[in-house]
Backbone bond lengths (Angstrom), bond angles and torsions (degrees), N, CA, C in turn:
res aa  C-N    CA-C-N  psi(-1)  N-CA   C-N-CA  omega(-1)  CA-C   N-CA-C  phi
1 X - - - 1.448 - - 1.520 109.88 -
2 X 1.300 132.04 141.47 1.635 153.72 138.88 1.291 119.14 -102.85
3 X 1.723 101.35 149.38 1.148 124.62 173.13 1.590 109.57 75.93
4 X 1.439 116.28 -147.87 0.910 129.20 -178.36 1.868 118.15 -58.05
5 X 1.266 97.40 -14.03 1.459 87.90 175.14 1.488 130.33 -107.31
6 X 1.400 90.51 -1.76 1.742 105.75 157.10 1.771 117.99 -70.47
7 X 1.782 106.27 -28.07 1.486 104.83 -169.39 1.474 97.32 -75.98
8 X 1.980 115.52 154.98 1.311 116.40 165.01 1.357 96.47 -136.10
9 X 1.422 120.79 157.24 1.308 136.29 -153.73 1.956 94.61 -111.36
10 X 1.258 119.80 162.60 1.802 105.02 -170.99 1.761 80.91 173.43
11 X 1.286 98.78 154.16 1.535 110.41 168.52 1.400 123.16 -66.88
12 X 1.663 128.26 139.35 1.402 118.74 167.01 1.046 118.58 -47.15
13 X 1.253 137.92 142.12 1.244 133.74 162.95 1.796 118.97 -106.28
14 X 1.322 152.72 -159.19 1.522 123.48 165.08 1.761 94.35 -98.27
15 X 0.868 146.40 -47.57 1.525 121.47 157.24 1.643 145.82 12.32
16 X 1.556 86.58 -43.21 1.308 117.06 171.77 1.330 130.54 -110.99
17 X 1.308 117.45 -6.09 1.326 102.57 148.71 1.773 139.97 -36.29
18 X 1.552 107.99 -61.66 1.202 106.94 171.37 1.634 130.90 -13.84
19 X 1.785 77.88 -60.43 1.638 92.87 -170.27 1.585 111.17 -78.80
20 X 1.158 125.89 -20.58 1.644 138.74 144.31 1.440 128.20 -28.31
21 X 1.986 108.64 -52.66 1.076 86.56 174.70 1.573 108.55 -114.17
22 X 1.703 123.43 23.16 1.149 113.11 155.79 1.405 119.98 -71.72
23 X 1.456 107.55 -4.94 1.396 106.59 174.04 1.346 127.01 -97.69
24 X 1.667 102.80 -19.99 1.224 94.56 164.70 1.623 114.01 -87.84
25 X 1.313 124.75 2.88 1.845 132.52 171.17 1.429 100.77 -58.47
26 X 1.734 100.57 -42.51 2.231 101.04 -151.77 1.944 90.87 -89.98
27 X 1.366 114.92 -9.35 1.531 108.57 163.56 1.354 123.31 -94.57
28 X 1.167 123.86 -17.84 1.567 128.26 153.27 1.468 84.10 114.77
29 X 1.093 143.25 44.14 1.169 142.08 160.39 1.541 115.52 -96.41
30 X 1.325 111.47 138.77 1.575 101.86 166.14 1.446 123.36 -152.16
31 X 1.650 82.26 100.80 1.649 88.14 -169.62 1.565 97.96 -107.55
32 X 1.032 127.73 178.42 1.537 126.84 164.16 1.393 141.37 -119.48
33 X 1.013 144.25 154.71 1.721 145.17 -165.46 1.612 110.80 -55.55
34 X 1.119 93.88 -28.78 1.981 91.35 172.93 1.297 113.73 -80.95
35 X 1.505 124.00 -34.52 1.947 128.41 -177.94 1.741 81.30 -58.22
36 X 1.174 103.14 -67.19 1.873 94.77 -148.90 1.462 93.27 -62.04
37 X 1.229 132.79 -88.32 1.439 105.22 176.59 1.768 141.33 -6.06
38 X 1.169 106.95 -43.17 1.579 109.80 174.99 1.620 100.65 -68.15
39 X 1.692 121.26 -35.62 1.460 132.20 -173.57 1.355 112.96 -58.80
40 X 1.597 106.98 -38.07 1.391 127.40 161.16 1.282 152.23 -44.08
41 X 1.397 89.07 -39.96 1.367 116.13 179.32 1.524 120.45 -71.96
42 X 1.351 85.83 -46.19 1.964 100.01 163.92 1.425 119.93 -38.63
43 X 1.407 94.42 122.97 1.760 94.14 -170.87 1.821 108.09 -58.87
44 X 0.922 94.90 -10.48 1.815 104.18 174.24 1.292 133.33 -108.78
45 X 1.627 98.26 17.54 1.436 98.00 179.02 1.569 107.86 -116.46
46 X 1.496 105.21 134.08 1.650 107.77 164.22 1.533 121.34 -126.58
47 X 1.257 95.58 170.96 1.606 104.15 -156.60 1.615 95.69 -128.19
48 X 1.776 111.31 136.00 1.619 88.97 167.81 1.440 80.63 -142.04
49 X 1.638 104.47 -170.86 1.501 106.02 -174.10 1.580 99.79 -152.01
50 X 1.549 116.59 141.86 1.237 119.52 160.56 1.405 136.98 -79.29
51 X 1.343 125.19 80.49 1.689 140.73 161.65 1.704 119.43 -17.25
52 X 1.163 116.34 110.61 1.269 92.42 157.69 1.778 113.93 -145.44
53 X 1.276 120.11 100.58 1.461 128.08 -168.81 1.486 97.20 82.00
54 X 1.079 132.24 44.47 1.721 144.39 -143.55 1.389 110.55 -5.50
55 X 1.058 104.61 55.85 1.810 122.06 132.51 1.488 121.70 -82.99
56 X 1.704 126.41 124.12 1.574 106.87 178.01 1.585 96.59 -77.68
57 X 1.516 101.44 146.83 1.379 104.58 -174.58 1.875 99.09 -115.97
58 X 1.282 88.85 8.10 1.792 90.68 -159.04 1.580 107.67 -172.61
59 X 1.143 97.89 159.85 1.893 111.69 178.69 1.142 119.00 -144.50
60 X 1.369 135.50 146.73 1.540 106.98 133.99 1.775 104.57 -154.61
61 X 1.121 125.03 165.03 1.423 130.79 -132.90 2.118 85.32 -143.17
62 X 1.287 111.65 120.87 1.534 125.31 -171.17 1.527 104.11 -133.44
63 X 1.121 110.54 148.83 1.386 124.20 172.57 1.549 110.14 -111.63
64 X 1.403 127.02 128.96 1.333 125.98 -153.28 2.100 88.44 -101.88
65 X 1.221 122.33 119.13 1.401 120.86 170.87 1.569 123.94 -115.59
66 X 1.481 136.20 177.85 1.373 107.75 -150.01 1.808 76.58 -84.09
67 X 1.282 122.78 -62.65 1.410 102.57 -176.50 2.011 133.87 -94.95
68 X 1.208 89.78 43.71 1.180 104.80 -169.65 1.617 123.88 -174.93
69 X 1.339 102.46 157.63 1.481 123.35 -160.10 1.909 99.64 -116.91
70 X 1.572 103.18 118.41 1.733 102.55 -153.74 2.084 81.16 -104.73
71 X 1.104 131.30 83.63 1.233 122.16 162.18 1.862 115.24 -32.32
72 X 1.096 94.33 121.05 1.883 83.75 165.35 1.478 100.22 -120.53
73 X 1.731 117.08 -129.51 1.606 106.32 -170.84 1.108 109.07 -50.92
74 X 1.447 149.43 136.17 1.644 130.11 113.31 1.510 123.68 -77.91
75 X 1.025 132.23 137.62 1.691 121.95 -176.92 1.573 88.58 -136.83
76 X 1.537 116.18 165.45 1.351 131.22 172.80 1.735 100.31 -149.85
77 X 1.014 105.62 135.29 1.707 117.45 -167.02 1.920 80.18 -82.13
C-alpha cells in the first residue's frame, strides 16, 4: 500500500506524545505536554493520531460539545 491508504487513524495513547510534540517543534508550534494533557483530562476531550508504517504522522486533539465539535491542535508531519 501508498499514500493515504497505508495511513490508519487509532487513539493517542501517552507513548505518543513525544512524537506529537516533535511535531509540533518541526511546525513552529510550542505548546507543551501538560496543556494537552489538562485537554485530556476533560471528560470530553479526545485525541487520535495518524499512523503510518506506525510512525505518528499526525494528530489532532477535539473537544466533544452538546452541539458542537471544538477543534484544538491538528498538526500533520
Amino acid at each position: 500500500m501508498t499514500g493515504a491508504e497505508a495511513v490508519r487513524s487509532r487513539y493517542l495513547i501517552r507513548k505518543d506524545m513525544p512524537r506529537v510534540l516533535e511535531i509540533d517543534s518541526e511546525l513552529g508550534i510550542e505548546d507543551n505536554e501538560s496543556e494537552y494533557l489538562e485537554l485530556l483530562r476533560k471528560r470530553n476531550g479526545i485525541s487520535m493520531v495518524a499512523e503510518d508504517d506506525g510512525i505518528v504522522v499526525g494528530y489532532e486533539i477535539y473537544l466533544l460539545r452538546r452541539r458542537t465539535i471544538a477543534n484544538q491542535p491538528i498538526a500533520v508531519d
